[in-house]
C-alpha positions as CSV (number, residue, x, y, z in Angstrom):
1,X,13.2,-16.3,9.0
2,X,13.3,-20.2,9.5
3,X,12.6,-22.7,6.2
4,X,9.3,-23.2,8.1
5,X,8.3,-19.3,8.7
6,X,9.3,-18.8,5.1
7,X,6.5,-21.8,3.7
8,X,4.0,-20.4,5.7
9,X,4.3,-17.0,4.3
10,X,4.2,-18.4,0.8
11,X,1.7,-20.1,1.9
12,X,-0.7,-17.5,2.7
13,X,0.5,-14.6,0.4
14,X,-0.8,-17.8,-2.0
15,X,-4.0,-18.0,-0.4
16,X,-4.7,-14.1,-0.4
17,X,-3.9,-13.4,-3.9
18,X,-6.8,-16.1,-4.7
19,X,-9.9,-15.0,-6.2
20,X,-13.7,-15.9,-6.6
21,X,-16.0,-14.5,-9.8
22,X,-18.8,-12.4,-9.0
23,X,-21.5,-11.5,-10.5
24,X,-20.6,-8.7,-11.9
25,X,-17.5,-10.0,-13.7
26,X,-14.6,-9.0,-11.3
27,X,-13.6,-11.0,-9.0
28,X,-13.1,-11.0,-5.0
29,X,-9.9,-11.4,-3.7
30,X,-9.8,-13.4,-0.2
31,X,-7.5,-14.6,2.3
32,X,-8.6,-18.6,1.3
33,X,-10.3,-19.1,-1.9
34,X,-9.1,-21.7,-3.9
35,X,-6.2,-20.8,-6.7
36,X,-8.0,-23.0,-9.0
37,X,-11.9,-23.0,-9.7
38,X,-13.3,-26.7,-9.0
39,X,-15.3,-27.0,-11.7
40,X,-12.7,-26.0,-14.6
41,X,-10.7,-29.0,-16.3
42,X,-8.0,-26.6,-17.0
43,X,-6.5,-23.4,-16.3
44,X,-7.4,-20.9,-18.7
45,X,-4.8,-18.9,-20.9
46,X,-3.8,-15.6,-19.3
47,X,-6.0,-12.8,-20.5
48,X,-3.3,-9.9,-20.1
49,X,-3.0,-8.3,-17.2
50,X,-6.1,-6.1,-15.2
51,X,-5.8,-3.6,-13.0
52,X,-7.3,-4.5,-9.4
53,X,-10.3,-2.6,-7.9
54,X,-11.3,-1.9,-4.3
55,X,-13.9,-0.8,-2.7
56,X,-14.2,3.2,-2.8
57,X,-12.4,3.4,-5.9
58,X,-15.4,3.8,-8.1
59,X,-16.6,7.0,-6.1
60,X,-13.3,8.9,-8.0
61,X,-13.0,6.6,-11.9
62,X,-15.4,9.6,-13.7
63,X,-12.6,12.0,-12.8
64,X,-9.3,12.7,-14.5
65,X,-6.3,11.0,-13.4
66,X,-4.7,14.1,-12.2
67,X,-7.5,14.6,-10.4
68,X,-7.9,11.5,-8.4
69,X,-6.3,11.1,-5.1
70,X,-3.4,9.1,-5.1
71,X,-0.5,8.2,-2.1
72,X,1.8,10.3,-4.6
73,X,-0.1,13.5,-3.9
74,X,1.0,12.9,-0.4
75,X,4.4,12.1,-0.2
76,X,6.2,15.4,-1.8
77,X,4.1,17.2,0.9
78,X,4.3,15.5,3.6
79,X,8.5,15.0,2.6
80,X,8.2,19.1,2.9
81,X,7.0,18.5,6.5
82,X,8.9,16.2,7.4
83,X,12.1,18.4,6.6
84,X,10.5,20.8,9.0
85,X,10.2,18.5,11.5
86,X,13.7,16.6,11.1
87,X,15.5,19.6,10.4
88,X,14.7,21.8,13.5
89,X,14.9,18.8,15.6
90,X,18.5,18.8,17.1
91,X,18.7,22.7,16.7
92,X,15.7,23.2,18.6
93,X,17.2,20.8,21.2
94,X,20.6,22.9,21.3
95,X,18.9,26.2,21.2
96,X,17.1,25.1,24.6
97,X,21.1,24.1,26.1
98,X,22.1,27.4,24.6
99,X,19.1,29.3,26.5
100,X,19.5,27.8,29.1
101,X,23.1,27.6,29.6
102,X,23.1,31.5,29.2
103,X,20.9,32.0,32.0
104,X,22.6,29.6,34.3
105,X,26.0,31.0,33.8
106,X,24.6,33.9,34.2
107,X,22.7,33.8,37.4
108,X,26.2,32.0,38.4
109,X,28.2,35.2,37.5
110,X,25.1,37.8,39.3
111,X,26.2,35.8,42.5
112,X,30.1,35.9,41.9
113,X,32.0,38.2,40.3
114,X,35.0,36.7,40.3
115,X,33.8,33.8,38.0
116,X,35.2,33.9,34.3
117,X,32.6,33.0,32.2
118,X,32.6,32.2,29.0
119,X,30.3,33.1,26.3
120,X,27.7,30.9,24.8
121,X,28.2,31.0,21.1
122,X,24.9,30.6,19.3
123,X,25.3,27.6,17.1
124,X,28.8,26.9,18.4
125,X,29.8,23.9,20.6
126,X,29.7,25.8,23.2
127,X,31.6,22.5,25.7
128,X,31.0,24.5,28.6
129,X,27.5,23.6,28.2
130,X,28.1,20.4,28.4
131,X,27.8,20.0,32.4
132,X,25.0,18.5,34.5
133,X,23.2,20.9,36.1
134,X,22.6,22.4,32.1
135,X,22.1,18.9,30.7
136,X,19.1,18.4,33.8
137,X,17.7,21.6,33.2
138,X,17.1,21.0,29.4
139,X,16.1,17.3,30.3
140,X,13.1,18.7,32.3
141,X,12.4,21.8,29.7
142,X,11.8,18.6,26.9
143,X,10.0,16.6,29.3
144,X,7.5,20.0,29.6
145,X,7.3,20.4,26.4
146,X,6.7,16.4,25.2
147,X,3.9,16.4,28.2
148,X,2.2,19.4,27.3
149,X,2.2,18.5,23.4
150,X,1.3,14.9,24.0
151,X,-1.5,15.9,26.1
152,X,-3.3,18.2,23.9
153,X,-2.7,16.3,20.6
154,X,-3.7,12.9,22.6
155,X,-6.9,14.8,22.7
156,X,-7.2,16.2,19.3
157,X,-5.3,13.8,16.9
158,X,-8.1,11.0,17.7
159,X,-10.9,14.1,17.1
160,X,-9.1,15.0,13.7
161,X,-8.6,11.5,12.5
162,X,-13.1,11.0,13.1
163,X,-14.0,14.2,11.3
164,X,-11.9,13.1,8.5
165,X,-14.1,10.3,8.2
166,X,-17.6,12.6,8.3
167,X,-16.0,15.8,6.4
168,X,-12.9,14.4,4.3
169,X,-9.0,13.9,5.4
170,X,-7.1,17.0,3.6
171,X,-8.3,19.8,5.2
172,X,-7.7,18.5,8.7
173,X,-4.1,17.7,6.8
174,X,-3.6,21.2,6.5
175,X,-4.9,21.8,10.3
176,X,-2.2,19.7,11.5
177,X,0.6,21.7,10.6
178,X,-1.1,25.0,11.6
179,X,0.0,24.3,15.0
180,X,3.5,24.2,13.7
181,X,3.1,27.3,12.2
182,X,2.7,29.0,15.6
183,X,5.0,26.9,17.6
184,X,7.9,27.6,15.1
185,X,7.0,31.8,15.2
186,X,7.4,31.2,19.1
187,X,10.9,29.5,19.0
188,X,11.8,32.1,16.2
189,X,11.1,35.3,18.6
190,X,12.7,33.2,21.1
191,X,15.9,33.3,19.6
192,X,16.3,36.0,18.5
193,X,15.1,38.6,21.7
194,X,16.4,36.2,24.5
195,X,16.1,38.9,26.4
196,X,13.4,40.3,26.2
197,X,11.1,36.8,25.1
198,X,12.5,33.9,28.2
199,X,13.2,30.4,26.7
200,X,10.7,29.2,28.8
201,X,8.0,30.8,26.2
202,X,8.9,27.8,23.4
203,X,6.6,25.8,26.2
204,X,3.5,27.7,24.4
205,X,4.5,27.0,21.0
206,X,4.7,23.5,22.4
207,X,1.1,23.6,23.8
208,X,0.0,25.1,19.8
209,X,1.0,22.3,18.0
210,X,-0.4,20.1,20.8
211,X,-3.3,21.9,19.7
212,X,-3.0,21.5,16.5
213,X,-2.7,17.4,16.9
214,X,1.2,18.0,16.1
215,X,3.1,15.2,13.9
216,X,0.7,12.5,15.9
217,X,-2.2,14.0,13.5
218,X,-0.4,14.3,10.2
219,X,0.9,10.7,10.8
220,X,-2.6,9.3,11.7
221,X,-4.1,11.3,8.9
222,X,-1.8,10.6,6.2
223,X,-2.1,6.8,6.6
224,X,-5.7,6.9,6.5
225,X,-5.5,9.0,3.2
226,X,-2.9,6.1,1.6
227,X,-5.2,3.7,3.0
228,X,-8.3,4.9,1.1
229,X,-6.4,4.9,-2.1
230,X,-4.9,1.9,-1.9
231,X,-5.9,-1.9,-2.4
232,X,-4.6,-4.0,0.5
233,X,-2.5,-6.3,-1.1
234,X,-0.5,-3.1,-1.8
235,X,-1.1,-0.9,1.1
236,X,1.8,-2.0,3.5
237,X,4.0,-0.8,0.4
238,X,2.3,2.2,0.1
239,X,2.1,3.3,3.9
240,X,5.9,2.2,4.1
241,X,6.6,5.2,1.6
242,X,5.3,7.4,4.1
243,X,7.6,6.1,6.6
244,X,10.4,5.9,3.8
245,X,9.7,9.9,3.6
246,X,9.6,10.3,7.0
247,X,13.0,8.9,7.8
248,X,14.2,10.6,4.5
249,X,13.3,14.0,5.9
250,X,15.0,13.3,9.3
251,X,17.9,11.8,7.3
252,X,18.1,15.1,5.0
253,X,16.9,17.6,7.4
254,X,19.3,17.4,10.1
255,X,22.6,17.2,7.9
256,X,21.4,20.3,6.3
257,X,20.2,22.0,9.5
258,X,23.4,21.0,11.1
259,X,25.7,22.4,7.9
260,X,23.8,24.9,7.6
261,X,24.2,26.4,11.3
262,X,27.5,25.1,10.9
263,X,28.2,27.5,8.1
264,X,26.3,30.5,9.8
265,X,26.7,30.2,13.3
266,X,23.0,31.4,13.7
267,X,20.1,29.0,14.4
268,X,17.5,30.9,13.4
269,X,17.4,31.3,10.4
270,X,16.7,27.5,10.1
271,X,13.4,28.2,11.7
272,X,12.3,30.1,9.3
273,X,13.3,27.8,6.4
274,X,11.2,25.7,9.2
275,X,8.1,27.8,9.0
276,X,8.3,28.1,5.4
277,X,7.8,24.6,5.1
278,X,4.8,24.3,7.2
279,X,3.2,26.8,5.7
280,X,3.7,25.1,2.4
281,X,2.3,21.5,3.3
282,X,-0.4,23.5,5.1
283,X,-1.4,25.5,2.0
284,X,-0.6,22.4,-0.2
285,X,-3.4,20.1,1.4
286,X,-6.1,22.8,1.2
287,X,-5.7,23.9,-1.9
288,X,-4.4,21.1,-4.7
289,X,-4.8,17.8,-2.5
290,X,-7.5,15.5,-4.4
291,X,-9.8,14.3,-1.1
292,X,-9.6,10.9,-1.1
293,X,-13.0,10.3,1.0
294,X,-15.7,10.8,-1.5
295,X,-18.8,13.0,-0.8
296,X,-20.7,9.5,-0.7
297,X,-18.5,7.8,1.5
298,X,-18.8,11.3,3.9
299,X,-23.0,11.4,3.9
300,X,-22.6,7.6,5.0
301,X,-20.1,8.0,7.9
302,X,-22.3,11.2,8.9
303,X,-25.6,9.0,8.8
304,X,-23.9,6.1,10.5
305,X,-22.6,8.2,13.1
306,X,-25.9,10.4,13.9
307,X,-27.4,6.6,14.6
308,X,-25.0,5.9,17.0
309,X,-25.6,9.4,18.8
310,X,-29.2,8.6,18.8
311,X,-29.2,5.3,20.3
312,X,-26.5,6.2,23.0
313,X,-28.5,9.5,23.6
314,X,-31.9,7.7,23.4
315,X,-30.0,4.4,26.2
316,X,-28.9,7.7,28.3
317,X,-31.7,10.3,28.2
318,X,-31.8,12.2,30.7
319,X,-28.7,11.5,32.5
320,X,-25.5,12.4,33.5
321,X,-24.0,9.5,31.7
322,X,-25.0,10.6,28.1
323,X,-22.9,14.0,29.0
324,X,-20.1,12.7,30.3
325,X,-20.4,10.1,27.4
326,X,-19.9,13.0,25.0
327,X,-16.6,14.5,26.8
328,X,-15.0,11.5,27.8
329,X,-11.6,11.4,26.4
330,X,-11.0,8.4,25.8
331,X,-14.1,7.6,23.8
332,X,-12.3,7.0,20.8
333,X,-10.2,4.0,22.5
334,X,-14.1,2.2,22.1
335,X,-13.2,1.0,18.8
336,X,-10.3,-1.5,20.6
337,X,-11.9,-2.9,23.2
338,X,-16.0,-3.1,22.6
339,X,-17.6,-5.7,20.4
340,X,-18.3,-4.5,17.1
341,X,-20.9,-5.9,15.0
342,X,-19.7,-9.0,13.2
343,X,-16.2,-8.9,14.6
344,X,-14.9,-11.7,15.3
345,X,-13.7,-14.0,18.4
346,X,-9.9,-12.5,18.2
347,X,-10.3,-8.8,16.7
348,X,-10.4,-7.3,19.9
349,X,-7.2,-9.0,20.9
350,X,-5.7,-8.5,17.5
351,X,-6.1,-4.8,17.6
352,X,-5.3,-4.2,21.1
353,X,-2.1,-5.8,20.7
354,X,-1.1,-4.1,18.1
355,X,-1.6,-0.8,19.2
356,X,-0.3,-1.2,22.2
357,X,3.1,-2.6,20.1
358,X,2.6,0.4,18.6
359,X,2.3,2.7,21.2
360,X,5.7,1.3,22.2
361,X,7.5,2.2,19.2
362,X,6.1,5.3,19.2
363,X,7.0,6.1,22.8
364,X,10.2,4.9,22.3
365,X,10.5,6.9,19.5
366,X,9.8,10.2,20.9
367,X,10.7,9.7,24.5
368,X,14.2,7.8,23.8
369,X,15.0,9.8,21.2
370,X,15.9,12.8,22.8
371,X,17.5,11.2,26.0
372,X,19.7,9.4,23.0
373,X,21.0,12.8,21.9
374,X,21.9,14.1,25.0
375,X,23.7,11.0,25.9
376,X,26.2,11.1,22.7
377,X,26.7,14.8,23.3
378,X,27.3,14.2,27.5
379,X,29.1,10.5,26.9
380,X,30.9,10.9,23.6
381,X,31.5,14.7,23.5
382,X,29.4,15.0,20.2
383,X,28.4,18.5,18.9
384,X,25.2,19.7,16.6
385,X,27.0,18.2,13.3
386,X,27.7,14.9,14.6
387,X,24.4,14.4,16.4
388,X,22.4,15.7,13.2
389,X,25.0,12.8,11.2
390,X,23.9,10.1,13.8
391,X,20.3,10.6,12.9
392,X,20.8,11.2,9.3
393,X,22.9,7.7,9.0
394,X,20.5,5.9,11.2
395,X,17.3,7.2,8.8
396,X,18.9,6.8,5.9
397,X,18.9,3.1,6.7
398,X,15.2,3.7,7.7
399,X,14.7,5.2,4.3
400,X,16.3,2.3,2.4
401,X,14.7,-0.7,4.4
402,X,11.1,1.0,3.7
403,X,11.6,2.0,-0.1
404,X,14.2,-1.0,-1.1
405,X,13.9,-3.7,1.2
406,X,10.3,-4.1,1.8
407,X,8.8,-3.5,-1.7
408,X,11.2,-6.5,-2.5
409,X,9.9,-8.6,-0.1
410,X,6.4,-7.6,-0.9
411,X,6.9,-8.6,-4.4
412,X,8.4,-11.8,-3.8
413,X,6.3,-13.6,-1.3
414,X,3.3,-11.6,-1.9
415,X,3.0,-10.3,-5.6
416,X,4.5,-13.0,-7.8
417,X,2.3,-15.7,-6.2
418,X,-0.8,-13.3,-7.0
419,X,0.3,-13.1,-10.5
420,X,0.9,-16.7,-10.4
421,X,-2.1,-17.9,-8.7
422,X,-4.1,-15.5,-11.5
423,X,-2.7,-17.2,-14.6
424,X,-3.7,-20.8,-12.8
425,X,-7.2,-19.9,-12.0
426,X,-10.2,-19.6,-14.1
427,X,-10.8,-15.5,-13.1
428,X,-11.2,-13.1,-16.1
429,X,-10.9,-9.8,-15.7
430,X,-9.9,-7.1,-12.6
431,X,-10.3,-8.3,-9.5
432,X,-11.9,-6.5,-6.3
433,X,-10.0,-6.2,-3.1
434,X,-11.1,-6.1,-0.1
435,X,-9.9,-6.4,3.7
436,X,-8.5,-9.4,4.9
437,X,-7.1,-8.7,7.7
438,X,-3.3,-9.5,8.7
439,X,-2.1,-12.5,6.6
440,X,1.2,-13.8,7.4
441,X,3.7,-11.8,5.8
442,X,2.5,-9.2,7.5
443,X,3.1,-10.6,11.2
444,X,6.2,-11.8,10.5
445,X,8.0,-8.9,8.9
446,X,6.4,-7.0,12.0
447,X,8.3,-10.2,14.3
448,X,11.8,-9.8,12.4
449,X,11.8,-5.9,13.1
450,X,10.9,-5.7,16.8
451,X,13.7,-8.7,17.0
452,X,15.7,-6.2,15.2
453,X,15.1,-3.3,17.9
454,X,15.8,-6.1,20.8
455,X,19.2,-6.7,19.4
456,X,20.3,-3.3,18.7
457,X,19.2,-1.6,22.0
458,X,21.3,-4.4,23.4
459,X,23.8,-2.6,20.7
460,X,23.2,0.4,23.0
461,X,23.5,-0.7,26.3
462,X,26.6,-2.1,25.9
463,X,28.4,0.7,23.6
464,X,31.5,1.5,24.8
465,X,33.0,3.7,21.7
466,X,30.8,5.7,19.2
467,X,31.2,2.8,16.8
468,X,29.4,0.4,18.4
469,X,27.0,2.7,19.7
470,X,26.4,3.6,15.6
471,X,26.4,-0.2,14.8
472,X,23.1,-0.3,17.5
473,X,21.8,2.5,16.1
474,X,21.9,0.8,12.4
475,X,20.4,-2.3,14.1
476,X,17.1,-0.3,15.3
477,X,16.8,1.4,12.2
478,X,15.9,-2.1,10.5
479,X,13.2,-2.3,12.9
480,X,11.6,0.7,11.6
481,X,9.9,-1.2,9.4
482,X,7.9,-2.6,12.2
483,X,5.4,0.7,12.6
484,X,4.4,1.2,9.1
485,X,3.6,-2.6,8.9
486,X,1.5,-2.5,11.8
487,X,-0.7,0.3,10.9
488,X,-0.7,-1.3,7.7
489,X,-2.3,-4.2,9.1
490,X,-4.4,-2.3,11.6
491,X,-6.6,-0.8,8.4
492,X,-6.6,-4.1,7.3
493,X,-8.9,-5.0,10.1
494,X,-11.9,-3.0,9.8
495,X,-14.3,-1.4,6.9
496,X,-13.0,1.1,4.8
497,X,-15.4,3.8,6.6
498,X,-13.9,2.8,10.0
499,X,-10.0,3.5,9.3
500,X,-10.4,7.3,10.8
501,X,-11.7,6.4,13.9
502,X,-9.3,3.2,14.3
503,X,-6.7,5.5,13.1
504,X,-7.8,7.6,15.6
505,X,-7.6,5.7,18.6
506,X,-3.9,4.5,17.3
507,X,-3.3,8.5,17.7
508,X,-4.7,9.1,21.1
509,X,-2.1,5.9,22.4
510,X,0.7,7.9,20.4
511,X,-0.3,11.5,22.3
512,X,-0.5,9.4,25.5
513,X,3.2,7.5,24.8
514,X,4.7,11.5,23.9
515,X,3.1,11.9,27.9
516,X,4.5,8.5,29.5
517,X,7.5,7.8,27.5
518,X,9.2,11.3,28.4
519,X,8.2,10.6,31.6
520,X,9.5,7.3,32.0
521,X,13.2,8.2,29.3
522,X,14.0,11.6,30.7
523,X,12.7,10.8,34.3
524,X,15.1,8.3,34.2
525,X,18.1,9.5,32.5
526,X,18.0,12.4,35.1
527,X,18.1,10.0,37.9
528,X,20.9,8.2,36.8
529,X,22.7,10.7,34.4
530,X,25.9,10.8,37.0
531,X,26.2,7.5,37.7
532,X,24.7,5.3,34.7
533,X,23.2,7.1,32.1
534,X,22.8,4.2,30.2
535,X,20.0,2.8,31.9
536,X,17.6,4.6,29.5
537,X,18.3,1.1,26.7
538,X,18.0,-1.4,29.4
539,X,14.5,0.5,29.7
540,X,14.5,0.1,26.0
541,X,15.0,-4.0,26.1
542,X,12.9,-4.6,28.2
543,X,10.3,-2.8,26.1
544,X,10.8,-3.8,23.0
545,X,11.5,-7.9,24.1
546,X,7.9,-7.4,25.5
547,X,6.6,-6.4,22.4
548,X,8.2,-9.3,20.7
549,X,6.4,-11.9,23.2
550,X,3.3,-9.7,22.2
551,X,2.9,-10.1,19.1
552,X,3.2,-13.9,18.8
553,X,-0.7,-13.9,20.1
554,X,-1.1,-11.6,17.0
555,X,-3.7,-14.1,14.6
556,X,-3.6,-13.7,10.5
557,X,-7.1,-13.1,8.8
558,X,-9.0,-11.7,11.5
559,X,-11.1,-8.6,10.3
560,X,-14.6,-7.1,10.1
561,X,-16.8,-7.2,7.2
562,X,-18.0,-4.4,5.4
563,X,-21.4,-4.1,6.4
564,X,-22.3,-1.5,3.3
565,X,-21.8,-4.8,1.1
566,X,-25.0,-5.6,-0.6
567,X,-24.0,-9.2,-0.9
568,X,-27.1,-10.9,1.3
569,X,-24.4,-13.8,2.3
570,X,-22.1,-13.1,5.0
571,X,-18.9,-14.8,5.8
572,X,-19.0,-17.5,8.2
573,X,-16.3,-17.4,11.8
574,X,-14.6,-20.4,12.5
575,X,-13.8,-21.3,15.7
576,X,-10.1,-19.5,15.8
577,X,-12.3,-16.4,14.7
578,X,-10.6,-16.1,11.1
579,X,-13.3,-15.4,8.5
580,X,-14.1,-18.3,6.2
581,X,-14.6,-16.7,2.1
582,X,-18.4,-16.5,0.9
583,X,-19.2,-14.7,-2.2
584,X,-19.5,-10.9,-1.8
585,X,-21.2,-8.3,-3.8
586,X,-19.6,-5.2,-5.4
587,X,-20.3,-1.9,-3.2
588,X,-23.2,-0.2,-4.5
């Protein structure tokens, strides 16, 4: 980050950590209210510290405090999943070349008996697997399986992610895993009766946790419960926990997975430790999750929502636009691209681009990643323990940037001039957060990781020894930082009562990238696997350099007003469409 960059994040971390008295005695933190009230002579002697409100978080203060919800009910949990996910991951993945290689070896023997074949070990490395016509048979198994899963969750995650605005977030939580429940049950009876259950049935469990809105759901869902219980100022910390579990689990999950078949020689019994694990987070959310959307907050997303029903039904009647209004797909992408009330100039642009950035590291997460494995097993001659090692290493580093790296920042350019700007200024007492939209921290930590992921798919595409290609992979993992920062910001955008649905939409572009992406990675990996299997990262570049230009039209302090506010002034637009501060009201 240049001298320059690094001023201008001061700078507005400085300006958001300003505050305003209301009315009521707390005060409303903004983007640009002055750090020191005009009309005092001198700053006031600090008063201790306060603990920050926001808006929702009165709904839940007459409970007990092991009763509230809170982003550390979530991450155990969702850590449990997250093993689950991680850990049958690369096993799954070599229990496909295992199935498959059985059956094509064989068929091969049915039609020549003079072939010696050897047998495929279960769990084993098994390098007679390790040819092309295996490695394009598996390639277009995934590719099924990643279209028919990101077709039915691209449908269902945005559906989830709306009703747990109207009816509450954890028990859709626990919805999203029962999917996994089923799929893993599948791949369990697959492996152990190959004969009499084909590989090819894993393609149903595939189409269940589709079904079930799949990891797409629990991600979406899990970010909108951290986001209702957390203030903004904090909330990019507090989503990038999530994502710290998430890579922890893939870091943990696979080196036990892969010891652990290593030790046994059997794979299945990892899908049962698997299931077991689903069925845990499933249970889990249902029945000791505190909801974090209060009953209020539910009765006036339900009322909202009947209104808009009415007046689309009522613009429609009669025809066959209000039905296909209804079952239209991609309804929930409406939240990106029409004008919403009071939003300004840029928030259309704001959001589109970063979902689309989004949608990019997504897709590139799911679609590269499994084209990545088969290329270290078919270039490098890697087996199950040192593929699950790769992705351990490389989200360990995830793990470490989220949980270490970024808190520090956060505190630094973000927290110590809040607490600075507080002892300056004449405010008294807690102050009330609300949403600001992006300020500049935010955009440039999301700038410094997609640079990140240029350089080290660079790192790929020219690997020539596993060393290098390890080095790349350690480069990307800093740019995992980039996806929990821009959901962050993407909450930061709209009313609290709108997250799900924004959310939402940011899930039906992740079920659509798990369609395109495996399309675009494995379609092309296949083409080229025997004569440059590494086009797959100059695919990758290109992608994420794009991204890069992207979000330079990305504009700080863009964002919706809460429209529940009883304040009867409104903040003014300017003409760059950033929101100018006016005094706001408490939420009644």
């Amino acid at each position: 980050m240049t001298a320059k960059a690094s001023d201008d994040v001061r700078a507005g971390a400085r300006a958001s950590a300003a505050a305003q008295q209301s009315p009521n005695g707390n005060a409303d933190v903004t983007e640009a209210t002055p750090l020191i009230d005009p009309c005092a002579d001198e700053p006031l002697p600090a008063t201790g510290p306060a603990e920050d409100t926001w808006i929702g978080q009165e709904d839940f203060e007459h409970l007990p405090p092991w009763r509230r919800p809170s982003v550390y009910w979530l991450l155990a949990p969702w850590f449990v999943f997250i093993l689950a996910f991680g850990g049958t991951l690369v096993p799954k993945l070599n229990l496909i070349l295992e199935l498959i290689c059985k059956e094509y070896f064989d068929d091969k023997a049915a039609h020549d008996h003079d072939v010696v074949v050897l047998p495929v070990i279960p769990g084993g490395r098994n390098e007679q697997c390790q040819i092309a016509p295996v490695q394009r048979a598996a390639t277009e198994m995934t590719l099924i399986m990643s279209l028919v899963t990101g077709l039915l969750s691209a449908i269902i995650a945005p559906k989830l992610g709306h009703l747990s605005d109207l009816y509450g977030r954890t028990k859709w939580l626990a919805v999203s895993s029962a999917g996994g429940i089923t799929a893993e049950i599948i791949t369990v009876l697959a492996a152990k009766f190959p004969g009499t259950i084909n590989y090819r049935w894993i393609i149903l469990g595939a189409a269940f946790e589709g079904l079930g809105g799949s990891f797409t759901a629990g991600s979406l869902l899990s970010h909108s419960y951290t986001s209702d219980c957390t203030p903004p100022s904090r909330r990019g910390v507090a989503i990038s926990y999530i994502h710290a579990c998430l890579f922890s689990g893939l870091a943990i999950g696979p080196v036990l997975a892969g010891y652990f078949v290593e030790h046994t020689g059997s794979l299945v019994s990892i899908f049962y430790l698997a299931l077991g694990c689903h069925i845990f987070f499933a249970l889990f959310a249902l029945l000791v999750m505190p909801e974090s959307v209060s009953r209020r907050r539910q009765l006036l997303s339900r009322e909202k929502r009947a209104k808009e029903l009415a007046e689309a039904d009522l613009a429609h009647d009669g025809t066959w636009l209000a039905a296909v209004r209804h079952r239209n797909p991609f309804a929930p992408l409406r939240i990106l691209y029409q004008k919403q009330p009071g939003a300004p100039p840029l928030f259309r642009r704001n959001v589109i681009t970063l979902a689309a950035i989004d949608m990019v590291l997504m897709g590139a997460a799911m679609g590269a990643g499994t084209c990545i494995i088969l290329y270290l097993e078919f270039v490098f001659k890697w087996g199950n323990l040192e593929s699950s090692k790769y992705i351990s290493f490389t989200s360990t580093i995830r793990a470490s940037v989220l949980l270490v790296v970024f808190p520090l920042i956060n505190y630094v350019f973000r927290t110590r001039p809040a607490a600075a700007a507080r002892r300056q200024s004449a405010v008294r007492g807690p102050t009330m957060e609300r949403n600001r939209g992006a300020d500049a921290l935010d955009l440039w930590i999301i700038r410094a990781a997609l640079a990140s992921d240029v350089l080290g798919s660079m790192g790929y595409l020219f690997a020539r020894s596993p060393a290098v290609f390890v080095a790349g992979g350690a480069m990307t993992a800093v740019g995992g930082l980039g996806s929990a920062m821009i959901q962050a910001s993407l909450t930061k955008h709209v009313p609290p009562e709108s997250v799900g649905r924004l959310l939402g939409a940011v899930g039906l572009l992740h079920g659509l990238s798990r369609v395109l992406s495996p399309l675009m990675f494995n379609g092309l990996y296949r083409a080229t696997l025997e004569t440059f299997p590494g086009a797959i990262f100059g695919l990758l570049v290109a992608l994420f350099s794009l991204s890069l230009l992207a979000s330079l039209g990305v504009r700080p302090h863009v964002y919706i007003p809460d429209h529940t506010d009883s304040s009867p002034e409104r903040a003014e637009t300017d003409p760059e469409g950033r929101r100018s501060t006016g005094e706001e009201e408490r939420l009644l």
